[in-house]
C-alpha positions as CSV (number, residue, x, y, z in Angstrom):
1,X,-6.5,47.0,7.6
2,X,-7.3,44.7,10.5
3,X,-4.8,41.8,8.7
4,X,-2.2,44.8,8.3
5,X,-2.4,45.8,12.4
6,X,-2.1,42.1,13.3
7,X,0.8,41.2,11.7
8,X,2.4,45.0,13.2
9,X,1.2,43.2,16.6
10,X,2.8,39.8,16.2
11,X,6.4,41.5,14.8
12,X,6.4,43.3,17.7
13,X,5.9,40.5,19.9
14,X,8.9,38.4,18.1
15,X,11.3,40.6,19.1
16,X,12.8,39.7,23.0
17,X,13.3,42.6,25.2
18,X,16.5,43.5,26.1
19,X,16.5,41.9,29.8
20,X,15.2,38.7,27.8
21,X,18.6,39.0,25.6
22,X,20.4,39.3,28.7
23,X,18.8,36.1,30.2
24,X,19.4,34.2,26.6
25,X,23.1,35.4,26.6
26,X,24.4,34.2,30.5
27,X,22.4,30.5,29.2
28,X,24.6,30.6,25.5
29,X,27.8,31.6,28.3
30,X,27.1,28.9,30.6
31,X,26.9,26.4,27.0
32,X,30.4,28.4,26.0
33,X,28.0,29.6,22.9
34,X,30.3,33.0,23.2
35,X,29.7,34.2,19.3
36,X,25.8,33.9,19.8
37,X,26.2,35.5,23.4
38,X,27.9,38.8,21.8
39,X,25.1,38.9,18.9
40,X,22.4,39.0,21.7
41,X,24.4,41.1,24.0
42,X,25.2,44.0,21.1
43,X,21.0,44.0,20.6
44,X,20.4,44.5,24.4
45,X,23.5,47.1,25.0
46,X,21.7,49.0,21.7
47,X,18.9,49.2,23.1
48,X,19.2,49.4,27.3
49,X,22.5,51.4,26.2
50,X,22.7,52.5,30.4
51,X,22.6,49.3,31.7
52,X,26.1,48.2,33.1
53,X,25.0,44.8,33.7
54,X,24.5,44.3,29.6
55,X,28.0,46.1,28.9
56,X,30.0,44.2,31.4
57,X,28.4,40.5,30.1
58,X,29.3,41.8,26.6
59,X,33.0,42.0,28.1
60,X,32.9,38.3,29.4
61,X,31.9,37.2,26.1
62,X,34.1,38.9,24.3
63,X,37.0,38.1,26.1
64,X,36.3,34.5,25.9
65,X,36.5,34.9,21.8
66,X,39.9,36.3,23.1
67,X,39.1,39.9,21.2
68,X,40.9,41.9,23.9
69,X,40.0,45.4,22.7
70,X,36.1,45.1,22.2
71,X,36.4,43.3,25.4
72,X,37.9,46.3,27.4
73,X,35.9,48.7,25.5
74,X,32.6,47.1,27.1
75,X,34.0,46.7,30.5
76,X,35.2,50.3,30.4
77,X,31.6,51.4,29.4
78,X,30.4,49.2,32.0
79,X,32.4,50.8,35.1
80,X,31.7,53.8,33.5
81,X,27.8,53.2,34.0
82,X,28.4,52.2,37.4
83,X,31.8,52.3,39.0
84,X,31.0,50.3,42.2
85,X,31.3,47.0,39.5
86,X,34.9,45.4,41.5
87,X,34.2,41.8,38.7
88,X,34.4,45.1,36.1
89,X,37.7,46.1,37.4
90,X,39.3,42.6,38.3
91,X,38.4,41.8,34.5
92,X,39.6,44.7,33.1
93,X,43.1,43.8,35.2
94,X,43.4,40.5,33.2
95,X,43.2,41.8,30.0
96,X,45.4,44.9,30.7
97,X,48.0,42.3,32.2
98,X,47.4,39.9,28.8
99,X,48.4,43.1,27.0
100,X,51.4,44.2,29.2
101,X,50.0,47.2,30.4
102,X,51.1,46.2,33.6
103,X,50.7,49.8,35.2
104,X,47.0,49.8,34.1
105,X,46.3,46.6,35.2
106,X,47.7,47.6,38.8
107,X,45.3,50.8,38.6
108,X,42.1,48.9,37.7
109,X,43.0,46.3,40.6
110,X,43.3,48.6,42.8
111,X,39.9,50.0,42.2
112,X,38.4,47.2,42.6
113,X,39.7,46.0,45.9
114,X,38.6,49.7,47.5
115,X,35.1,48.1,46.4
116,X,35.9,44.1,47.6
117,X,39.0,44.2,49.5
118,X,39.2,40.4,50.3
119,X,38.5,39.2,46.6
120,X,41.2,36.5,46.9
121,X,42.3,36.1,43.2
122,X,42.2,40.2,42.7
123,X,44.6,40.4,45.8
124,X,46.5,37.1,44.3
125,X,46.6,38.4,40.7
126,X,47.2,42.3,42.2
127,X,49.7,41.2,44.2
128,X,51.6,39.2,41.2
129,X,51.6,42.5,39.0
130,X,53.1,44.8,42.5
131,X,56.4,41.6,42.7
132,X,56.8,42.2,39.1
133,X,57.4,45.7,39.4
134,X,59.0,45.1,42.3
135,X,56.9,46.9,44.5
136,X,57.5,45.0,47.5
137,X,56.3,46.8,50.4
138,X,52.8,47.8,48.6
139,X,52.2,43.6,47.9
140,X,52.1,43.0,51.7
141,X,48.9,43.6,52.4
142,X,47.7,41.9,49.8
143,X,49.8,38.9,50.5
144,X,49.2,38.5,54.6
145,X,45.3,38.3,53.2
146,X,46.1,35.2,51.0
147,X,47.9,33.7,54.0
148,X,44.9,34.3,56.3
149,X,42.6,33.0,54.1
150,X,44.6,29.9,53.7
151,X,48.1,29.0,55.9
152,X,48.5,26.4,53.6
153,X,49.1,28.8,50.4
154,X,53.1,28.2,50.1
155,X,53.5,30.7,47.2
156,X,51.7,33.3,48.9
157,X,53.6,32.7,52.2
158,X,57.3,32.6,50.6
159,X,56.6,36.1,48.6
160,X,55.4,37.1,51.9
161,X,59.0,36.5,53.6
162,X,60.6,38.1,50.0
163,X,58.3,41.6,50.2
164,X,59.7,42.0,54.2
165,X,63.5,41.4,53.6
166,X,63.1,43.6,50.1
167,X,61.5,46.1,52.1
168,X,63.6,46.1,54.5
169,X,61.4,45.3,57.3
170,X,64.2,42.4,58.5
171,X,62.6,41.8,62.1
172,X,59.0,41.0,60.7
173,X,61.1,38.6,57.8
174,X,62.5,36.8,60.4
175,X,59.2,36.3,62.3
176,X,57.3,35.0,59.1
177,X,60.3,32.8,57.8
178,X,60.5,31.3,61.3
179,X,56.9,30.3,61.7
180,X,57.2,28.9,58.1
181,X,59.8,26.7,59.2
182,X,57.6,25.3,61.8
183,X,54.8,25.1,59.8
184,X,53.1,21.4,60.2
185,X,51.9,22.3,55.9
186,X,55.3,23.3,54.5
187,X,57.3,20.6,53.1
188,X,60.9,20.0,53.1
189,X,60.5,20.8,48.6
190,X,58.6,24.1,50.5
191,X,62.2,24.9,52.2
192,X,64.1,24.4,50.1
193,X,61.9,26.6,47.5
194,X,62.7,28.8,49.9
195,X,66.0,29.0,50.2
196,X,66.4,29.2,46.9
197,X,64.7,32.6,46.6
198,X,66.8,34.1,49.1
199,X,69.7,33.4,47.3
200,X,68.5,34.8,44.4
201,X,67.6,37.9,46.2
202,X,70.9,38.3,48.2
203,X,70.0,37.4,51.6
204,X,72.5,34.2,52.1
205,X,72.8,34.2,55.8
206,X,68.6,33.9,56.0
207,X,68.9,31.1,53.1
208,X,71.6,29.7,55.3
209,X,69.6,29.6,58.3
210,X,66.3,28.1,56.3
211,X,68.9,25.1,55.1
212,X,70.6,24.8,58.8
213,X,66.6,24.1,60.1
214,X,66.2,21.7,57.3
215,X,68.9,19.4,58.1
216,X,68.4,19.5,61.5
217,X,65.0,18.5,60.7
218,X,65.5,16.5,57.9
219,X,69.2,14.9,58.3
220,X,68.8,12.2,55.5
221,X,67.6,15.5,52.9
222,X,70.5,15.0,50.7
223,X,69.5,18.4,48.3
224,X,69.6,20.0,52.1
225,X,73.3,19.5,53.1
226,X,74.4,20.0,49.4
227,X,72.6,23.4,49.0
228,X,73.9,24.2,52.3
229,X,77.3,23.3,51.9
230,X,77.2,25.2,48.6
231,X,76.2,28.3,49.6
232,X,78.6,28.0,52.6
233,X,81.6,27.8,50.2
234,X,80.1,30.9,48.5
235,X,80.7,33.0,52.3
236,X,83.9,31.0,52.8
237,X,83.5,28.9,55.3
238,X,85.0,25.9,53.6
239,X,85.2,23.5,57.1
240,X,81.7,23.7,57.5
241,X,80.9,23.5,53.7
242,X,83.3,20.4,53.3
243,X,81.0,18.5,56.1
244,X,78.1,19.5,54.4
245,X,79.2,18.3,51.2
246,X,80.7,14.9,52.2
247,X,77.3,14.7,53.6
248,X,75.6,15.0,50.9
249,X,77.8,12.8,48.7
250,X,77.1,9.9,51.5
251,X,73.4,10.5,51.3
252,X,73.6,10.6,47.3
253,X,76.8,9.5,45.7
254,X,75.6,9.3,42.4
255,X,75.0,13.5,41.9
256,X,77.7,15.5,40.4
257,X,76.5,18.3,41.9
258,X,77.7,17.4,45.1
259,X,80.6,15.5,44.3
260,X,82.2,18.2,42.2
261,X,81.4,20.4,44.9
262,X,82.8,19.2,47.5
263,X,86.4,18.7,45.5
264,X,85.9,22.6,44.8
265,X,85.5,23.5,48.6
266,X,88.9,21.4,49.3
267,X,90.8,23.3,46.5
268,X,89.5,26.5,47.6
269,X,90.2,25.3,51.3
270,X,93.8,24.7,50.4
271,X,93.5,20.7,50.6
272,X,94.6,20.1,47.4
273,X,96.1,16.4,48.1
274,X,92.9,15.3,50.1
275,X,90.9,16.8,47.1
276,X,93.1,14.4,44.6
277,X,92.5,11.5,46.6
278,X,88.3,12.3,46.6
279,X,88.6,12.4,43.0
280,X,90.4,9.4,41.9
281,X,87.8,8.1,44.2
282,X,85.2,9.1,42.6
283,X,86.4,9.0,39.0
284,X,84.4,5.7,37.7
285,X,81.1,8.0,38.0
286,X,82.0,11.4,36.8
287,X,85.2,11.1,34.6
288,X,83.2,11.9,32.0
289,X,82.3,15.3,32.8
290,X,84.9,18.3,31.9
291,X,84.7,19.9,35.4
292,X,85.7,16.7,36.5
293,X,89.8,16.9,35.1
294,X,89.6,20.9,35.4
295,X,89.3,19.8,39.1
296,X,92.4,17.3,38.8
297,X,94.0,19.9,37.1
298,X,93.9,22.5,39.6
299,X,94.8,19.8,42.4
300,X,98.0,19.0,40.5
301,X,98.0,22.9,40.3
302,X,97.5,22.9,44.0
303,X,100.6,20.8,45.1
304,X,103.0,22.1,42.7
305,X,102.6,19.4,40.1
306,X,102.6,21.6,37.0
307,X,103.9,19.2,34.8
308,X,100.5,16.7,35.4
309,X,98.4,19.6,35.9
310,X,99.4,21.0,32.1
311,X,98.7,17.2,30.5
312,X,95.2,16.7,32.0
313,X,94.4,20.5,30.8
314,X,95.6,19.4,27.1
315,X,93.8,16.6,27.1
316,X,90.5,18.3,28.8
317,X,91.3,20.8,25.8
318,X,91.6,18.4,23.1
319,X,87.9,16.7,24.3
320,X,86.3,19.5,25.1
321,X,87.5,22.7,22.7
322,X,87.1,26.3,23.7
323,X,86.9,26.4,27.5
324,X,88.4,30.1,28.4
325,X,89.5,28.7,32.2
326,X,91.4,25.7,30.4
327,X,93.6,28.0,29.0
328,X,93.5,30.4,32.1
329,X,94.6,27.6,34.2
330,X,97.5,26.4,31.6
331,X,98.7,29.7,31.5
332,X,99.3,29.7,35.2
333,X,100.7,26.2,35.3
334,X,103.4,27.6,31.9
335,X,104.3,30.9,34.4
336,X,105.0,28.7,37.7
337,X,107.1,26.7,35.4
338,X,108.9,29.9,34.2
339,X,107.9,29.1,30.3
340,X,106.6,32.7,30.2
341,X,105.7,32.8,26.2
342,X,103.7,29.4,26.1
343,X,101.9,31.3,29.5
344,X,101.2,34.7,27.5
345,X,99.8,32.4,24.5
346,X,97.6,30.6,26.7
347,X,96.4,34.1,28.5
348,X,95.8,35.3,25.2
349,X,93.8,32.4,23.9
350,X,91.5,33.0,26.9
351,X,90.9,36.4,26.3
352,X,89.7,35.7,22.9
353,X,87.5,33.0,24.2
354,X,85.8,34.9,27.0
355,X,86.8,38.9,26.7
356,X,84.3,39.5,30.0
357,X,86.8,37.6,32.5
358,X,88.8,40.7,34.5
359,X,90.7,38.0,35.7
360,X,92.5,36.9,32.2
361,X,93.8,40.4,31.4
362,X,95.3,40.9,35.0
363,X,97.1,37.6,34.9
364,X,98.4,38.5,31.6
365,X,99.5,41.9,32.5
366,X,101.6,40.5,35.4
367,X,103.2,38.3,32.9
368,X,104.5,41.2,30.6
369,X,105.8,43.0,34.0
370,X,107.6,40.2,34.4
371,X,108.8,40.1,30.9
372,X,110.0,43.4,31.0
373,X,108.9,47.3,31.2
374,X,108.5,47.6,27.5
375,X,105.2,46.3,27.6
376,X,104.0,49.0,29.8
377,X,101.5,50.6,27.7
378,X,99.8,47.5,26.8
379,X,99.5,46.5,30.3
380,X,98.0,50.0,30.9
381,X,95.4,49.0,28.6
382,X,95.0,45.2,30.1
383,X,94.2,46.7,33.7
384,X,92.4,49.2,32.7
385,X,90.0,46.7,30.8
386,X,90.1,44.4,34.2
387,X,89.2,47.1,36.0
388,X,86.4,48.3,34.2
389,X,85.0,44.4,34.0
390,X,85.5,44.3,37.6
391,X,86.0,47.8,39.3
392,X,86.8,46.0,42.6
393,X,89.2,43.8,41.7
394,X,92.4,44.2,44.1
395,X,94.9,43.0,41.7
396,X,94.5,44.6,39.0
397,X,94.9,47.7,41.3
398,X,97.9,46.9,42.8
399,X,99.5,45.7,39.1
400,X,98.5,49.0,38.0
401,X,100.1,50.6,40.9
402,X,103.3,48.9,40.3
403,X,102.8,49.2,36.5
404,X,102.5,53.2,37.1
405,X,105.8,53.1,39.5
406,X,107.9,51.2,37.0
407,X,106.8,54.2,34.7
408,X,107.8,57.1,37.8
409,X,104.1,58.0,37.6
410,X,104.5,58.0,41.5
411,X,101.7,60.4,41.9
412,X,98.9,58.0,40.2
413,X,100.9,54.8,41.8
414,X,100.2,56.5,45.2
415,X,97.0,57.1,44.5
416,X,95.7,53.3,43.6
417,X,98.1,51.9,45.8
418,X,96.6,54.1,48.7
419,X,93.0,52.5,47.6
420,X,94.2,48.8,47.3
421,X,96.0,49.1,51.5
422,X,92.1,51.0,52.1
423,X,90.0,48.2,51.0
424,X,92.9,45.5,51.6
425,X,94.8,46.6,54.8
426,X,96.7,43.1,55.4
427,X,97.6,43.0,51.8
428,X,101.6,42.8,52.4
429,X,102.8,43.0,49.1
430,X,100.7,46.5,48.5
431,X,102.1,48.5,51.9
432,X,105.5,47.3,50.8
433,X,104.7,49.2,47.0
434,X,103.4,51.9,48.7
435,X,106.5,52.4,51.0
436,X,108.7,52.4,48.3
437,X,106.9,55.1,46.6
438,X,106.7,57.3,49.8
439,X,110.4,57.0,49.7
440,X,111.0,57.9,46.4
441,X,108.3,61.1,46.4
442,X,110.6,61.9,49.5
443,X,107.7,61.8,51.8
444,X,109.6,60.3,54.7
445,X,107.5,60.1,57.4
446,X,104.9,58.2,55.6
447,X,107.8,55.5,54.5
448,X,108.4,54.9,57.7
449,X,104.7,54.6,58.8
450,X,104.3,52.0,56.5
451,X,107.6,50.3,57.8
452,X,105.9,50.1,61.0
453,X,102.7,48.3,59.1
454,X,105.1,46.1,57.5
455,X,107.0,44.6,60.1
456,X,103.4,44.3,62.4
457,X,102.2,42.2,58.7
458,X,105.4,40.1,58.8
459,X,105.1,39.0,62.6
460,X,101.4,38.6,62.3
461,X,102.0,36.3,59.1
462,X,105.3,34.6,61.3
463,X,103.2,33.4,63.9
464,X,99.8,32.5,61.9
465,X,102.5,30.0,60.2
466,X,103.5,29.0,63.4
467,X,100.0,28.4,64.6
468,X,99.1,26.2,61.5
469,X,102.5,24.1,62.0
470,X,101.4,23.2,65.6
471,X,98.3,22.3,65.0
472,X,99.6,19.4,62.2
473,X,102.8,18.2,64.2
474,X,105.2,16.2,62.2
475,X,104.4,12.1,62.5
476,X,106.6,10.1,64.4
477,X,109.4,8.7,63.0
């Protein structure tokens, strides 16, 4: 009997009390022993099962053995116990955002910063999960804490600047961007980081201003006059963006970026000759690349040249198969020539290369107007499937317009022709549609109105021609 208690008494003291589990498990964490942590852990949460300390350790080591579910499970039982546990929540966040549950991660963040409201990685993680939901304005708060803790935090600082100007709040944007700028810890890579992102999100005039500081700051920053002079041929200012540009090219001559870049701003400048002579320039380095003749092609294009400007485009075609705006481009240069059926064939090849260009079916349903009006359903259906690629596009408004009054649809011509003079007021060639129709509808008085807008066009056009011929005066002879 005596032998039979003493062995009672020394099972009993074999077996650790749950606290001394506890203790064993945070030493086999600390080792990364995670499967003999979760075997101690499961004895103490079975027997202390109230204690939230023991669930929430169970949830560390099971989300180190990466079982997500068992892992929430014991953090849930853990706030549960106790819901002033904030490591509970922030823990629980991770895993709900590992499983994409990104509205329950938010929730359990939340939580936990009403406990510890300037945990910086809850705020950095909550704040991540608010910009992918793009919930701007409630990710400020939470951002403006990272950037007190630390000016030097550049992510923190940049999404910062993005949650103002998304939310709207465009004078405290300004402020932050501005103080950025002049920030001794931002680099000129922090910049231009910068104006990158607000690009992205739409706001090209601040991107413009964060590149304007950086050259001025940084004049030898090749990237910074190229991304500036890029973006500034995006707004159209094509001076500005052509100084940018050959800036850029001085500072690195070797990128294409640039190079090819600055030839596009002459072409869409109108310099088309001075845009030829930068590109035989500069043909040793980039005549291998296919923008490289497109760009030849359309400065050929550009003075008239159509004959050259159709050979480079054959050849371009013949290297490089199965560019939609190769064929765009030779259909124009067929039409200027008046060779209207190798034109529609070349339209029609870049439609079935690239269906989503609005651009392709307009061009070709001028073509068949000009072929004649018994093609008029089918360039019905060509505008119609421009304008629903590109609901804004002018032209395709104004070819429908006409399309509709070759027809004597002068109601529906009206009507489009109305919208293209609305959105496009100095667009001659639309008033001068639009007359004709009031005319024929017999709605005077109209007509003449648009006479009257005609003639002011004309005289405005007359003298902007006049301007631009005295400012380039004729050499001497």
């Amino acid at each position: 009997m005596l032998l039979h208690l003493l062995l009672i008494a020394a099972s009993a003291q074999s077996v650790p009390s749950p606290d001394a589990l506890a203790r064993r498990a945070q030493e086999d964490l600390k080792m990364e022993r995670y499967s003999a942590a979760c075997q101690k852990l499961e004895l103490a949460v079975k027997a202390s099962p109230r204690n939230a300390s023991f669930w929430f350790l169970l949830g560390i080591a099971r989300s180190k053995l990466a079982q997500e579910a068992p892992a929430i499970a014991a953090f849930e039982k853990s706030v549960a116990i106790d819901p002033h546990q904030a490591p509970a929540y922030f823990n629980l966040g991770i895993l709900y955002g590992y499983r994409g549950d990104t509205a329950k991660a938010i929730e359990v963040y939340k939580q936990g910063l009403r406990i510890t409201p300037d945990d910086l990685p809850a705020n950095q993680n909550y704040a991540f999960l608010l910009l992918k939901t793009k919930r701007f304005r409630e990710a400020i708060e939470s951002l403006r804490k990272l950037k007190k803790a630390n000016a030097s935090n550049v992510p923190a600082r940049t999404e910062l600047i993005e949650c103002y100007w998304k939310s709207g709040m465009t004078t405290e944007a300004e402020r932050e961007t501005q103080e950025f700028l002049n920030s001794a810890s931002v680099s000129d890579t922090d910049r231009l980081g910068l104006a990158k992102m607000l690009m992205e999100d739409g706001e090209p005039s601040a991107a413009q201003k964060v590149l304007e500081h950086l050259v001025a700051s940084s004049p030898s920053s090749a990237e910074g006059h190229g991304k500036l002079g890029l973006l500034l041929s995006n707004e159209g200012q094509f001076e500005e963006a052509a100084r940018q540009l050959g800036r850029a090219v001085q500072l690195a001559p070797d990128v294409a970026e640039y190079s090819m870049g600055l030839a596009q701003v002459l072409l869409l400048w109108g310099h088309s000759p001075t845009a030829l002579d930068f590109l035989m320039a500069v043909k040793p380095r980039f005549d291998q690349l296919p923008e490289f003749h497109y760009d030849m092609a359309l400065a050929y294009f550009g003075m008239h040249k159509f004959d050259k400007s159709i050979k480079v485009l054959q050849e371009l075609d013949g290297q490089h198969p199965g560019l939609s705006q190769v064929h765009y481009l030779l259909g124009n240069s067929y039409f200027a020539l008046g060779d209207l059926q190798d034109a529609e064939l070349q339209y029609r090849k870049a439609i079935e290369i690239d269906p989503r260009k609005a651009i392709y079916y307009s061009a070709l349903a001028l073509l068949l107007r000009k072929r004649g009006t018994e093609n008029a359903d089918e360039r019905i259906r060509l505008l119609q499937k421009a304008l629903a690629l590109n609901p804004s596009d002018v032209q395709s408004k104004l070819e429908l317009g006409l399309c509709y009054e070759g027809m004597k649809k002068l109601g529906k011509a009206q009507a489009l022709l109305e919208r293209v003079v609305s959105s496009e007021p100095k667009l001659l060639q639309a008033h001068v549609a639009l007359a004709r129709v009031y005319y024929r509808l017999g709605k005077k008085e109209q007509g003449d109105q648009e006479g009257s807008t005609i003639a002011r066009l004309e005289e405005e056009q007359r003298l902007e021609q006049s301007r631009i011929r005295e400012s380039f005066p004729s050499p001497r002879r």
